[in-house]
PDB file with one MODEL, atoms N, CA, C and O in Angstrom:
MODEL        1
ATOM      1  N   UNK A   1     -29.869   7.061  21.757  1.00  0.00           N
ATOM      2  CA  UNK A   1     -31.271   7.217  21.477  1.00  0.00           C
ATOM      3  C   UNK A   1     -31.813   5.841  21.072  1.00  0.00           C
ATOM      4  O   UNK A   1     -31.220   5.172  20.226  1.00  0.00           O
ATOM      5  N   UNK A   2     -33.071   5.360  21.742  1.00  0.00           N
ATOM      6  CA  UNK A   2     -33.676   3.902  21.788  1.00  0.00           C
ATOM      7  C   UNK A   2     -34.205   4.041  20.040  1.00  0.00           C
ATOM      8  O   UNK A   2     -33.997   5.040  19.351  1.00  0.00           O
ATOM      9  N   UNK A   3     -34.807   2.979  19.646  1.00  0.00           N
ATOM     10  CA  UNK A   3     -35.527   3.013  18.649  1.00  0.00           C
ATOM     11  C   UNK A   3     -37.556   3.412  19.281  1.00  0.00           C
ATOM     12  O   UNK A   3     -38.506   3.270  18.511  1.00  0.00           O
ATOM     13  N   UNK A   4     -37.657   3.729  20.272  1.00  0.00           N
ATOM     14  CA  UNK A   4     -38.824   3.877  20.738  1.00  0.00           C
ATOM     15  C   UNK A   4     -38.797   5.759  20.850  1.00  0.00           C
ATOM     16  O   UNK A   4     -39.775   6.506  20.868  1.00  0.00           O
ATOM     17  N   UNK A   5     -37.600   6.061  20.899  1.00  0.00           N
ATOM     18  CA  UNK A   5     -37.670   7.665  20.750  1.00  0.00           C
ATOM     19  C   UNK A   5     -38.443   8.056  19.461  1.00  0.00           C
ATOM     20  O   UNK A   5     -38.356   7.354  18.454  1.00  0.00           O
ATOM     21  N   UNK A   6     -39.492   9.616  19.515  1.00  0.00           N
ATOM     22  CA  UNK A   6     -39.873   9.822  18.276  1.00  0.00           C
ATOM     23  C   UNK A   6     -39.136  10.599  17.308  1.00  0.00           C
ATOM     24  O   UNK A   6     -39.593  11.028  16.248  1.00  0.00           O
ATOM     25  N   UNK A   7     -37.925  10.755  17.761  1.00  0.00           N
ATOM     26  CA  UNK A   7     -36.898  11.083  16.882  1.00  0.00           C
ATOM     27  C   UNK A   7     -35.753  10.298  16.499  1.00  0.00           C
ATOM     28  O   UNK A   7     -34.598  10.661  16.278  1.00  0.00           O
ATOM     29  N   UNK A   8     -36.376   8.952  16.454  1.00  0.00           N
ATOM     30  CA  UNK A   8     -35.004   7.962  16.160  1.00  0.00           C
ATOM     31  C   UNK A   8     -35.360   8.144  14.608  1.00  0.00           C
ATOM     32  O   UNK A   8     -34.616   8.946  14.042  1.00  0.00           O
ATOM     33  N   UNK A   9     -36.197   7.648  13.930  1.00  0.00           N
ATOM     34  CA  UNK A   9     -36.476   7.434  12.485  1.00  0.00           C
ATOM     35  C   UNK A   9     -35.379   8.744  11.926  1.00  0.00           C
ATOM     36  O   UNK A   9     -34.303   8.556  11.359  1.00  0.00           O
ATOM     37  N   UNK A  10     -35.953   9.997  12.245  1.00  0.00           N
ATOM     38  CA  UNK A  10     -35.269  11.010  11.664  1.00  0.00           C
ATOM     39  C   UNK A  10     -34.089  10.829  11.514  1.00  0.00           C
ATOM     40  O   UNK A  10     -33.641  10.621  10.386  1.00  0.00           O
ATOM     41  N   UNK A  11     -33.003  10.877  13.016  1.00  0.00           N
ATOM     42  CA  UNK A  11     -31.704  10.612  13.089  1.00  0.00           C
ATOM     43  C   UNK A  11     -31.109   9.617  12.583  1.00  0.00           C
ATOM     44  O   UNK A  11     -29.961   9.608  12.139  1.00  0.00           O
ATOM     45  N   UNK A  12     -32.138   8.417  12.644  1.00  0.00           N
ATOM     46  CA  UNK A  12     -30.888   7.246  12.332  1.00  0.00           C
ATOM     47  C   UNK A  12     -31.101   6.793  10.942  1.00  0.00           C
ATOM     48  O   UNK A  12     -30.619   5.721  10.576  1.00  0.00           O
ATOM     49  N   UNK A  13     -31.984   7.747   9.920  1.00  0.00           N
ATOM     50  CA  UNK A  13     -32.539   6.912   8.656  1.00  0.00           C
ATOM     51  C   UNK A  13     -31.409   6.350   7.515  1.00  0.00           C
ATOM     52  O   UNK A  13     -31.434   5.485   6.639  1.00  0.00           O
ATOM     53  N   UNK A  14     -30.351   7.378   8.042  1.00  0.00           N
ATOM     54  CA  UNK A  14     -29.052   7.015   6.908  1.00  0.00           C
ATOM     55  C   UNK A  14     -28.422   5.919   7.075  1.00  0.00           C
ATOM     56  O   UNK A  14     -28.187   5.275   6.053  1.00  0.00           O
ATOM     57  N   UNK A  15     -27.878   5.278   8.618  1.00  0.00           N
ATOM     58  CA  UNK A  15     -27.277   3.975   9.444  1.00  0.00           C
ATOM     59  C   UNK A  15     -28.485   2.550   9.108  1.00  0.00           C
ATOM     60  O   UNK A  15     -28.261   1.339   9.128  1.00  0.00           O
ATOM     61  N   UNK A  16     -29.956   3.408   8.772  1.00  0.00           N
ATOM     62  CA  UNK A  16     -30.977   2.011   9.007  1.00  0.00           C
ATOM     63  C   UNK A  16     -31.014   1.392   7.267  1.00  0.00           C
ATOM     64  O   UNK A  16     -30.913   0.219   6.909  1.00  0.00           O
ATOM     65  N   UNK A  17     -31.200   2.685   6.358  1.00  0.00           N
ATOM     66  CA  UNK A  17     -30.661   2.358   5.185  1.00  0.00           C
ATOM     67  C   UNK A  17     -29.501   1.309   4.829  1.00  0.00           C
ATOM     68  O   UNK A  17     -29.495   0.227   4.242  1.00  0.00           O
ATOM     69  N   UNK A  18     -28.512   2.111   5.445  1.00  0.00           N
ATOM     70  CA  UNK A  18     -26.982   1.659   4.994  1.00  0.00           C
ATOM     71  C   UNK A  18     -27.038   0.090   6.029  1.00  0.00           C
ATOM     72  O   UNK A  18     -26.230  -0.765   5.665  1.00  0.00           O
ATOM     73  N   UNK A  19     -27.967  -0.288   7.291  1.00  0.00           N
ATOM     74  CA  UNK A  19     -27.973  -1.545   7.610  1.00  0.00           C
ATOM     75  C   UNK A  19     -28.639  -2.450   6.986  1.00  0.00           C
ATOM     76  O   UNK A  19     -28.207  -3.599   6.904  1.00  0.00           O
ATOM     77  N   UNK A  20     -29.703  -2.104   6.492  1.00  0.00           N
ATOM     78  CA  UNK A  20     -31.164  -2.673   5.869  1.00  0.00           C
ATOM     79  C   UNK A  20     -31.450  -3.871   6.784  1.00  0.00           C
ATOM     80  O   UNK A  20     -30.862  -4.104   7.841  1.00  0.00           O
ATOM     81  N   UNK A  21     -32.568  -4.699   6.159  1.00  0.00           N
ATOM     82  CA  UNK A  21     -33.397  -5.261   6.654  1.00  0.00           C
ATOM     83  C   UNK A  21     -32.213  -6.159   7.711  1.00  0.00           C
ATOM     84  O   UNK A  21     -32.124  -5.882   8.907  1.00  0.00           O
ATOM     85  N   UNK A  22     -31.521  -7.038   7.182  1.00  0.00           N
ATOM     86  CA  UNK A  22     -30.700  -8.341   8.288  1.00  0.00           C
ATOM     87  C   UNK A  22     -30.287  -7.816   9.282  1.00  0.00           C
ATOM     88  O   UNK A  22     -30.286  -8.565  10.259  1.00  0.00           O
ATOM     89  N   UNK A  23     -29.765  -6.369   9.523  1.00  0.00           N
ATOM     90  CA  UNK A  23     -29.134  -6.009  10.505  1.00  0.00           C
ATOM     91  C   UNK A  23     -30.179  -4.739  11.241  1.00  0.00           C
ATOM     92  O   UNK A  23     -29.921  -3.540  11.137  1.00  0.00           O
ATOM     93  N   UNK A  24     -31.185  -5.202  11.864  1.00  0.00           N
ATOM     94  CA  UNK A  24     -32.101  -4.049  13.082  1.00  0.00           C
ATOM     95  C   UNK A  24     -31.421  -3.269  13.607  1.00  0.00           C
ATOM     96  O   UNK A  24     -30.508  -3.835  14.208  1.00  0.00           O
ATOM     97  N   UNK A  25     -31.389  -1.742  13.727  1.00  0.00           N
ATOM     98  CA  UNK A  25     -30.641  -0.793  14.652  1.00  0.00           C
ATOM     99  C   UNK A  25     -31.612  -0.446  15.500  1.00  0.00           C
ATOM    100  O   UNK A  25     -32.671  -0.012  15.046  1.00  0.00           O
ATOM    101  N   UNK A  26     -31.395  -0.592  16.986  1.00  0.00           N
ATOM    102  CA  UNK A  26     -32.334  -0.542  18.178  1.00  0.00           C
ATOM    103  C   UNK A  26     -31.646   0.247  18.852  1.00  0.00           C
ATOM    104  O   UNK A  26     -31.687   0.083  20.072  1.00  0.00           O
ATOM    105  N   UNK A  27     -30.780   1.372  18.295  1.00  0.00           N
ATOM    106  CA  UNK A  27     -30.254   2.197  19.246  1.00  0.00           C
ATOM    107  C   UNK A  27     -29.311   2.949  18.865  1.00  0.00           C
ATOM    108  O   UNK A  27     -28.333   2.203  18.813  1.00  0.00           O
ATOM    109  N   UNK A  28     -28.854   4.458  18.422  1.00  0.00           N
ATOM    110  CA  UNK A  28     -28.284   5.373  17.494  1.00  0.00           C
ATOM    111  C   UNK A  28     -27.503   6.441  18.649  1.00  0.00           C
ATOM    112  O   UNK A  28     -27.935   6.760  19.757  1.00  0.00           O
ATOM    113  N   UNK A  29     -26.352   6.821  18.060  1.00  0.00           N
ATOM    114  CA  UNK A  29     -25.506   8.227  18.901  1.00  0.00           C
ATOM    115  C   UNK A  29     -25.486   8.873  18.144  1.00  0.00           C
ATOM    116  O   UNK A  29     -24.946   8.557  17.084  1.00  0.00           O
ATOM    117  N   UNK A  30     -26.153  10.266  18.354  1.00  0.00           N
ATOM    118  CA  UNK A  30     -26.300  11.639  17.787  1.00  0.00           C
ATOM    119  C   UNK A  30     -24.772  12.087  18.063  1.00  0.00           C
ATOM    120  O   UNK A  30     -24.544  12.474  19.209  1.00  0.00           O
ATOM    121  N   UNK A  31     -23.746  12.079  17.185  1.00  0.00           N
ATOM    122  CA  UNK A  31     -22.101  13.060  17.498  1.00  0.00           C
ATOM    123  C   UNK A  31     -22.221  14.405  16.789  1.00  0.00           C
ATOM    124  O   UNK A  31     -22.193  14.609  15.575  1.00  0.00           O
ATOM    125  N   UNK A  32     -22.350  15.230  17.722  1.00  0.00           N
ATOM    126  CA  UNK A  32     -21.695  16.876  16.913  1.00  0.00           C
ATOM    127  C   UNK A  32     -20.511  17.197  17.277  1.00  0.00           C
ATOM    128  O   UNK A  32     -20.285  17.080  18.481  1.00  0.00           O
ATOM    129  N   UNK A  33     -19.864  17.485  16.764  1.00  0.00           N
ATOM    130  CA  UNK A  33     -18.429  17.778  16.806  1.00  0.00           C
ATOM    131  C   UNK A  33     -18.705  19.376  17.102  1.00  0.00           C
ATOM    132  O   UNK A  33     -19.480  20.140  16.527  1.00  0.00           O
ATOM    133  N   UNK A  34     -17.745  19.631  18.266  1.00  0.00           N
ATOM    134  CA  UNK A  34     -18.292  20.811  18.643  1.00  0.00           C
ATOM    135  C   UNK A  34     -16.368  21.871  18.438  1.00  0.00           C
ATOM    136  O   UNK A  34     -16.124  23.070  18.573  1.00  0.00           O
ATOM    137  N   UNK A  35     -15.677  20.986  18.172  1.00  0.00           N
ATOM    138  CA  UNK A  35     -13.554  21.005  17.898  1.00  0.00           C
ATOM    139  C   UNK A  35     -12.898  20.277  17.331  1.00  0.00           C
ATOM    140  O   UNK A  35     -13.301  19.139  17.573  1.00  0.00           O
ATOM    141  N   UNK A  36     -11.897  20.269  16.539  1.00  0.00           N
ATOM    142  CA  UNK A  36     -10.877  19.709  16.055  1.00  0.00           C
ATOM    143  C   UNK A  36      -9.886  19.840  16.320  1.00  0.00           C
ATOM    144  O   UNK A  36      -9.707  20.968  16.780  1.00  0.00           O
ATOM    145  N   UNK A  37      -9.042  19.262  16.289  1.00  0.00           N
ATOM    146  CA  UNK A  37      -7.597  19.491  16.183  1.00  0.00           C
ATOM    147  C   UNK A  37      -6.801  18.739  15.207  1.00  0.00           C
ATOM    148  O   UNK A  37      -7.158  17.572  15.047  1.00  0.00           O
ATOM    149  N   UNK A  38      -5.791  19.155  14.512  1.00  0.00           N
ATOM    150  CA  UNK A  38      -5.416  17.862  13.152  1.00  0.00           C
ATOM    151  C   UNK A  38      -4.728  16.622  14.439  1.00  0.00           C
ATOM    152  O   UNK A  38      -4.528  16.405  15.634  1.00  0.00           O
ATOM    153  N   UNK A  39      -4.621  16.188  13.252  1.00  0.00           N
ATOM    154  CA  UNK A  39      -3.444  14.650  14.078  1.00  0.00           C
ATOM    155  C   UNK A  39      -2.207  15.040  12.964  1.00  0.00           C
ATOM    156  O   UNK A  39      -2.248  15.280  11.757  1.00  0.00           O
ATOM    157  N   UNK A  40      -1.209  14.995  13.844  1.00  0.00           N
ATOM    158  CA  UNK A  40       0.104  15.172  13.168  1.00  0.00           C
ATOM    159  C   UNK A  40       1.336  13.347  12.873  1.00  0.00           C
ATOM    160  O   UNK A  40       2.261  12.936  13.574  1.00  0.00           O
ATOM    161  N   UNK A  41       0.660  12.675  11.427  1.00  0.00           N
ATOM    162  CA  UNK A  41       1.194  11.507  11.076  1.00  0.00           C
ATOM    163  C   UNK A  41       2.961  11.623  11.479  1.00  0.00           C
ATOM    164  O   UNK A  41       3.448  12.729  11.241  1.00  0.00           O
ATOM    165  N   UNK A  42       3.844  10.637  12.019  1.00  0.00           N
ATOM    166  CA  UNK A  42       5.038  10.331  12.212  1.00  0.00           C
ATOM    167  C   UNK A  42       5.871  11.001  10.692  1.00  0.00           C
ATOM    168  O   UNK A  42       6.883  11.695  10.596  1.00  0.00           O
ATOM    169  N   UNK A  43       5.187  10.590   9.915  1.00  0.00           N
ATOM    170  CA  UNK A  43       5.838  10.636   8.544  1.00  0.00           C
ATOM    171  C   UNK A  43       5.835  12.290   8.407  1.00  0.00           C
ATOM    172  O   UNK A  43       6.803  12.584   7.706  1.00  0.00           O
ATOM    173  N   UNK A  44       5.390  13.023   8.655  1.00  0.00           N
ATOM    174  CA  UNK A  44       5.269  14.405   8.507  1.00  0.00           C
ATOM    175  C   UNK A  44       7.117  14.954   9.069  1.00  0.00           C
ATOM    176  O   UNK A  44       7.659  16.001   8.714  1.00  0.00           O
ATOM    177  N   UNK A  45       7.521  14.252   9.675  1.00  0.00           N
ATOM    178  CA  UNK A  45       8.899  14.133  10.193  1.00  0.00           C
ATOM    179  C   UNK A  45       9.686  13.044  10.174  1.00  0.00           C
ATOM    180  O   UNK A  45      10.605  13.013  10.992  1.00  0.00           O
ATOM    181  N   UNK A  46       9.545  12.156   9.445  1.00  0.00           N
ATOM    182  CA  UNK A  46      10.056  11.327   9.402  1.00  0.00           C
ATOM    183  C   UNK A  46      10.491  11.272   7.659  1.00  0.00           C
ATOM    184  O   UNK A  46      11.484  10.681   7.237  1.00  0.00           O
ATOM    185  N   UNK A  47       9.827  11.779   7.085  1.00  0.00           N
ATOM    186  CA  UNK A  47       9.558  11.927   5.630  1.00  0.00           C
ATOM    187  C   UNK A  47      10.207  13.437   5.081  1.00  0.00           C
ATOM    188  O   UNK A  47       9.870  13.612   3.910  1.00  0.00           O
ATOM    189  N   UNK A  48      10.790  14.221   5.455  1.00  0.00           N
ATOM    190  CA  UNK A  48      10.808  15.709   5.333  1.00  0.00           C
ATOM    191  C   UNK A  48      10.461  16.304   3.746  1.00  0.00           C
ATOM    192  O   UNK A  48       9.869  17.344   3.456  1.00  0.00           O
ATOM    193  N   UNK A  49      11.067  15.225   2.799  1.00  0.00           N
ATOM    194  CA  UNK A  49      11.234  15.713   1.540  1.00  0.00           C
ATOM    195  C   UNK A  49      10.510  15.138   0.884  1.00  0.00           C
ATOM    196  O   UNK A  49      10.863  15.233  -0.291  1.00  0.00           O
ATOM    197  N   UNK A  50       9.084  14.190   1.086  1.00  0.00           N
ATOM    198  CA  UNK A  50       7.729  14.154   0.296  1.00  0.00           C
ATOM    199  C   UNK A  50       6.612  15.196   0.995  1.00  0.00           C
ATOM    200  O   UNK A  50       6.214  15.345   2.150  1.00  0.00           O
ATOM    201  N   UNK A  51       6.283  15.892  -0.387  1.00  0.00           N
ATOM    202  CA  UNK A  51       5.088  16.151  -0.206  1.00  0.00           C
ATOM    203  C   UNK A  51       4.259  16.871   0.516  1.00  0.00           C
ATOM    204  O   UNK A  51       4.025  17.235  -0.636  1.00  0.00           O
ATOM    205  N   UNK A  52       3.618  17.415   1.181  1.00  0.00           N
ATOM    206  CA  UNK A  52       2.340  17.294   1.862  1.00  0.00           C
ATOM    207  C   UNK A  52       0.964  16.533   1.251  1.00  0.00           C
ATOM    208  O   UNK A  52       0.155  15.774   1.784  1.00  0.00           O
ATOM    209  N   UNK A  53       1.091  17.187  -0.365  1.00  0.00           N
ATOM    210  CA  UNK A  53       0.196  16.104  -0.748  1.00  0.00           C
ATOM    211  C   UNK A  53       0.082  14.467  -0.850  1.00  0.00           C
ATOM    212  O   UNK A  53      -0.995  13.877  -0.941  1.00  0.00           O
ATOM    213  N   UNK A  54       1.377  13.829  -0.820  1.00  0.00           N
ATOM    214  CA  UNK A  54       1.595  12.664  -1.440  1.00  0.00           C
ATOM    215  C   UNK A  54       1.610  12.043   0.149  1.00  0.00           C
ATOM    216  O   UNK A  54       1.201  10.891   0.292  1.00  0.00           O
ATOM    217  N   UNK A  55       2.179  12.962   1.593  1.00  0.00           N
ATOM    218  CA  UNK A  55       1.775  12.384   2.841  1.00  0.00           C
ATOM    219  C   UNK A  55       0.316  12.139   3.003  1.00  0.00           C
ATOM    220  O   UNK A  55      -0.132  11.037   3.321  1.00  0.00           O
ATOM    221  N   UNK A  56      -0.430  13.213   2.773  1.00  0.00           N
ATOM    222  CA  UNK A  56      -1.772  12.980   3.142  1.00  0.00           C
ATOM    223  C   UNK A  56      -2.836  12.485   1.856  1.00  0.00           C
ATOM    224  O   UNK A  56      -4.058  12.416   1.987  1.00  0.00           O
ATOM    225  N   UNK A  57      -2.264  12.239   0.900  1.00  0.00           N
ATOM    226  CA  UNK A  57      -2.976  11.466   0.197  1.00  0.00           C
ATOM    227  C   UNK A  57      -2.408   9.371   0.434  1.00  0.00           C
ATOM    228  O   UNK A  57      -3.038   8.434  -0.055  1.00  0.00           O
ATOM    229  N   UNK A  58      -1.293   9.263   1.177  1.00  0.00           N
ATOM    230  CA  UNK A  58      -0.682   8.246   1.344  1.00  0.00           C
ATOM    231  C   UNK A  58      -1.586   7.656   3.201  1.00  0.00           C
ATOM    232  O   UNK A  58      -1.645   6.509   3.644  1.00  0.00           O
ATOM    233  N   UNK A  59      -2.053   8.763   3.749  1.00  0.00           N
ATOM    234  CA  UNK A  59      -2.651   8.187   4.814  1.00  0.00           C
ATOM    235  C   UNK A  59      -4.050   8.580   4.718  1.00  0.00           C
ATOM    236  O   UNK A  59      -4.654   8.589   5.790  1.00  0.00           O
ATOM    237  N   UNK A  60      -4.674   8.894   3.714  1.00  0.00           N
ATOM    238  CA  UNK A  60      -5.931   8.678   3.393  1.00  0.00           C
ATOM    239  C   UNK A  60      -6.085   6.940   3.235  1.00  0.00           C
ATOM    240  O   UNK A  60      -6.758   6.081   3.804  1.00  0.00           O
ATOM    241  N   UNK A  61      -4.986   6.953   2.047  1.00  0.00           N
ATOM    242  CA  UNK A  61      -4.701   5.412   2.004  1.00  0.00           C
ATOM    243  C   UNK A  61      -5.052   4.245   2.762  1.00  0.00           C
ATOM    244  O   UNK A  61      -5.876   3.336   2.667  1.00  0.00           O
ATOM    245  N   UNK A  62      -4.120   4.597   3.563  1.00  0.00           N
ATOM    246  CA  UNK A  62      -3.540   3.535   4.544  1.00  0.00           C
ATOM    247  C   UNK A  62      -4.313   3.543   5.425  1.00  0.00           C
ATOM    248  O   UNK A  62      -4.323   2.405   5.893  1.00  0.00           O
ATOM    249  N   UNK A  63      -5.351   4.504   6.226  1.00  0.00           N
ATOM    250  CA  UNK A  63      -6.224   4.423   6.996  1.00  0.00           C
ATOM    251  C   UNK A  63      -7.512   4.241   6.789  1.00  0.00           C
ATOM    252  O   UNK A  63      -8.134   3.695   7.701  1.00  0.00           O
ATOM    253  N   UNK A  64      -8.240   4.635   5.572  1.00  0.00           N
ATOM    254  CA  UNK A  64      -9.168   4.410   4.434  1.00  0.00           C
ATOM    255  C   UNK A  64     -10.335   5.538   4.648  1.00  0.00           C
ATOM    256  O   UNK A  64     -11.524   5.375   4.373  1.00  0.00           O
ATOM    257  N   UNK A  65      -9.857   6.486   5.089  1.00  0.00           N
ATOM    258  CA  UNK A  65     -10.464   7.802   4.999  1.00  0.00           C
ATOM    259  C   UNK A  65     -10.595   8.572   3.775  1.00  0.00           C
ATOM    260  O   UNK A  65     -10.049   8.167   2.749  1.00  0.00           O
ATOM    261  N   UNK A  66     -11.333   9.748   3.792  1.00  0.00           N
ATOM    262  CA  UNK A  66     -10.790  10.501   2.948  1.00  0.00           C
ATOM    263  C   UNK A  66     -11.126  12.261   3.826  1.00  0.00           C
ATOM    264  O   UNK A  66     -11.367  12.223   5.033  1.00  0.00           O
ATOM    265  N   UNK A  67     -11.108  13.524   3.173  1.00  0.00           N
ATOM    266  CA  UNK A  67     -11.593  14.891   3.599  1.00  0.00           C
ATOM    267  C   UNK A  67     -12.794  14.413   3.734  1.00  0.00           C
ATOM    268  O   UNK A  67     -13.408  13.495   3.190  1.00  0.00           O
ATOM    269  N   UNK A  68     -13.055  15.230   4.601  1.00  0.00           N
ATOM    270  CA  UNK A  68     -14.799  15.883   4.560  1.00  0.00           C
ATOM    271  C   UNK A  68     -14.872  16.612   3.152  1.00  0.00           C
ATOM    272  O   UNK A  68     -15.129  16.128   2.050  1.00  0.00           O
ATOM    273  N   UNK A  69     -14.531  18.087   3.558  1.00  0.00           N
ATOM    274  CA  UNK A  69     -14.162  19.154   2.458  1.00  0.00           C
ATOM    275  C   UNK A  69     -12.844  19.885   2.396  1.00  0.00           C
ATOM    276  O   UNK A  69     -12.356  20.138   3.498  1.00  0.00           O
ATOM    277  N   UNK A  70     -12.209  20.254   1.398  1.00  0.00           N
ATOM    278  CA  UNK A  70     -11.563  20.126   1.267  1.00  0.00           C
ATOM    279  C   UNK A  70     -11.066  22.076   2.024  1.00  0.00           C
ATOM    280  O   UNK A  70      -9.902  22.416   2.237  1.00  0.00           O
ATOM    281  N   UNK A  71     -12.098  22.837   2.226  1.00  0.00           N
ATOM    282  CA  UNK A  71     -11.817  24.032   2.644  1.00  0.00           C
ATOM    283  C   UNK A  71     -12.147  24.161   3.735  1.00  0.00           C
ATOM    284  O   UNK A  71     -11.361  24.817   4.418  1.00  0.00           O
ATOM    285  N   UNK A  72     -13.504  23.596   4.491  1.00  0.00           N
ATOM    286  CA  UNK A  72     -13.571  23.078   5.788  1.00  0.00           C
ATOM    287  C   UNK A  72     -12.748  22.613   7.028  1.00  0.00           C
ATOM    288  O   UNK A  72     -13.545  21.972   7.713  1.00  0.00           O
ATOM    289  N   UNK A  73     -12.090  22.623   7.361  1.00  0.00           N
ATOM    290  CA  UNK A  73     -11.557  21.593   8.825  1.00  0.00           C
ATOM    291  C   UNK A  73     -12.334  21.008   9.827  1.00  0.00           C
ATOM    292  O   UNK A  73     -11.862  20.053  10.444  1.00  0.00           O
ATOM    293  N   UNK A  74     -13.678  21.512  10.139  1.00  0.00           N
ATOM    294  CA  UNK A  74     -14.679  21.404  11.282  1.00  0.00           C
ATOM    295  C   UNK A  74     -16.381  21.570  10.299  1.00  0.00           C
ATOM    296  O   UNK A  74     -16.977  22.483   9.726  1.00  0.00           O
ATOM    297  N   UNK A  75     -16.624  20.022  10.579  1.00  0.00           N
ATOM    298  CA  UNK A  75     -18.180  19.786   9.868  1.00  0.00           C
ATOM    299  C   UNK A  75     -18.577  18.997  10.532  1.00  0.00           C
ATOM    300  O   UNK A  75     -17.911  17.963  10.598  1.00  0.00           O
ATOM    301  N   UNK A  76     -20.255  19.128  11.603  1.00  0.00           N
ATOM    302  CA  UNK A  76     -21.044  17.841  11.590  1.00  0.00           C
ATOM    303  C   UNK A  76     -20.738  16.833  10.697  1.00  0.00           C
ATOM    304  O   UNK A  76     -20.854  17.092   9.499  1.00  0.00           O
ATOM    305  N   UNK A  77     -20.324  15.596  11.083  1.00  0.00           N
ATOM    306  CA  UNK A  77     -20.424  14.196  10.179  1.00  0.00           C
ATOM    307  C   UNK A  77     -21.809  13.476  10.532  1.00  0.00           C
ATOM    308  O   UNK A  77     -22.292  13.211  11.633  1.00  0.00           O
ATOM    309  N   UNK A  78     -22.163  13.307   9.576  1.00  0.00           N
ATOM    310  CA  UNK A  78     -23.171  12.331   8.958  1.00  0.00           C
ATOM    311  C   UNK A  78     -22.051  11.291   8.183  1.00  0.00           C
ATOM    312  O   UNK A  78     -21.029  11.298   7.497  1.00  0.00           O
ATOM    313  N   UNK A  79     -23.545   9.954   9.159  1.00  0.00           N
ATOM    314  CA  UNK A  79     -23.112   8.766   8.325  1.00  0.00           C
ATOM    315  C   UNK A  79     -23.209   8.085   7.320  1.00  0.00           C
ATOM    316  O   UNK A  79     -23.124   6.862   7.207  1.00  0.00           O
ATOM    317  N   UNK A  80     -23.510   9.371   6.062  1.00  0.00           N
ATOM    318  CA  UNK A  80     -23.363   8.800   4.960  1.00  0.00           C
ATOM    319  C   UNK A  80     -21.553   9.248   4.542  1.00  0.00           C
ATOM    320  O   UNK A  80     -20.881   8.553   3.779  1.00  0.00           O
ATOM    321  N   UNK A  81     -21.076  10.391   5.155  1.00  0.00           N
ATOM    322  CA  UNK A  81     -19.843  10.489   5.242  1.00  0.00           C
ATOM    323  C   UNK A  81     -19.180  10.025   5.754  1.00  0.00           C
ATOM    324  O   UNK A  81     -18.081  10.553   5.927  1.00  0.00           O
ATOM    325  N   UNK A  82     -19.403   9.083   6.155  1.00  0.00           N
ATOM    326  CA  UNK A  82     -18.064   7.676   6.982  1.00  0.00           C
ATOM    327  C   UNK A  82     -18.173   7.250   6.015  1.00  0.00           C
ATOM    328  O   UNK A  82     -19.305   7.306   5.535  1.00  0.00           O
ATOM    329  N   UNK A  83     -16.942   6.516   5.101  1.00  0.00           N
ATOM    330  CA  UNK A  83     -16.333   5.378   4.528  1.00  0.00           C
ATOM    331  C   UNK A  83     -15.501   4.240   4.955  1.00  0.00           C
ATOM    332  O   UNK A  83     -14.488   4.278   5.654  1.00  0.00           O
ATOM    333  N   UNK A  84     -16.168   3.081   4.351  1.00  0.00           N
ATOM    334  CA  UNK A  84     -15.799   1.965   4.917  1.00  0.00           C
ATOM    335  C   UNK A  84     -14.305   1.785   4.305  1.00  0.00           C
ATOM    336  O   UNK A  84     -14.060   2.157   3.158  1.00  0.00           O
ATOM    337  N   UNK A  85     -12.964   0.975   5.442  1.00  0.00           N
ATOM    338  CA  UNK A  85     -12.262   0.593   4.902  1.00  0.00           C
ATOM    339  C   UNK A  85     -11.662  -0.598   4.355  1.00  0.00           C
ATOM    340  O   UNK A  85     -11.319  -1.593   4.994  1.00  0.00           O
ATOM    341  N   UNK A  86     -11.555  -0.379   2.936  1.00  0.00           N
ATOM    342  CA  UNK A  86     -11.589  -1.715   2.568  1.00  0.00           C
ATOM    343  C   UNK A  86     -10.235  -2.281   2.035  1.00  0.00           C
ATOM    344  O   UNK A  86      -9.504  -1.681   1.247  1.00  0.00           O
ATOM    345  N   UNK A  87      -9.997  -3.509   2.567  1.00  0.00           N
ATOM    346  CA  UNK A  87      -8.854  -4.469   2.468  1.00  0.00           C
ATOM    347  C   UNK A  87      -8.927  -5.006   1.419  1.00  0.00           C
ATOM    348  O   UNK A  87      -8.091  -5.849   1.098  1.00  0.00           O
TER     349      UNK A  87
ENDMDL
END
């Protein structure tokens, strides 16, 4: 979606925020997630005797994610729910 659409303001107000003024967004992708499927980490078998919590709190980590919700599996993301990962 251009920034000349009359539904860019709406869609993209969270990305134009989170860019502000130095960085112009002239152009936005509407994603609905319409399926999921998990991703199954190496360590889930490679690891047998840690956890489930301490696996998936260890590749929240390491990848710099976190849940959506925690009872959820499948939610529209909004980009105020992306987190940046930081080194």
């Amino acid at each position: 979606m251009s920034s000349d659409h009359p539904d860019f303001n709406a869609t993209a107000h969270t990305l134009i925020e989170m860019a502000g003024p130095e960085f112009p967004i002239k152009n936005a992708i509407l994603i609905s997630v319409e399926k999921t499927h998990p991703i199954i980490a190496p360590s889930f078998y490679l690891k047998p005797t840690q956890s489930i919590a301490d696996k998936k709190a260890a590749a929240y980590r390491s990848y710099g994610v976190r849940p959506i919700s925690p009872s959820s599996p499948t939610k529209t993301i909004t980009p105020i729910e992306i987190t940046s990962r930081k080194e």
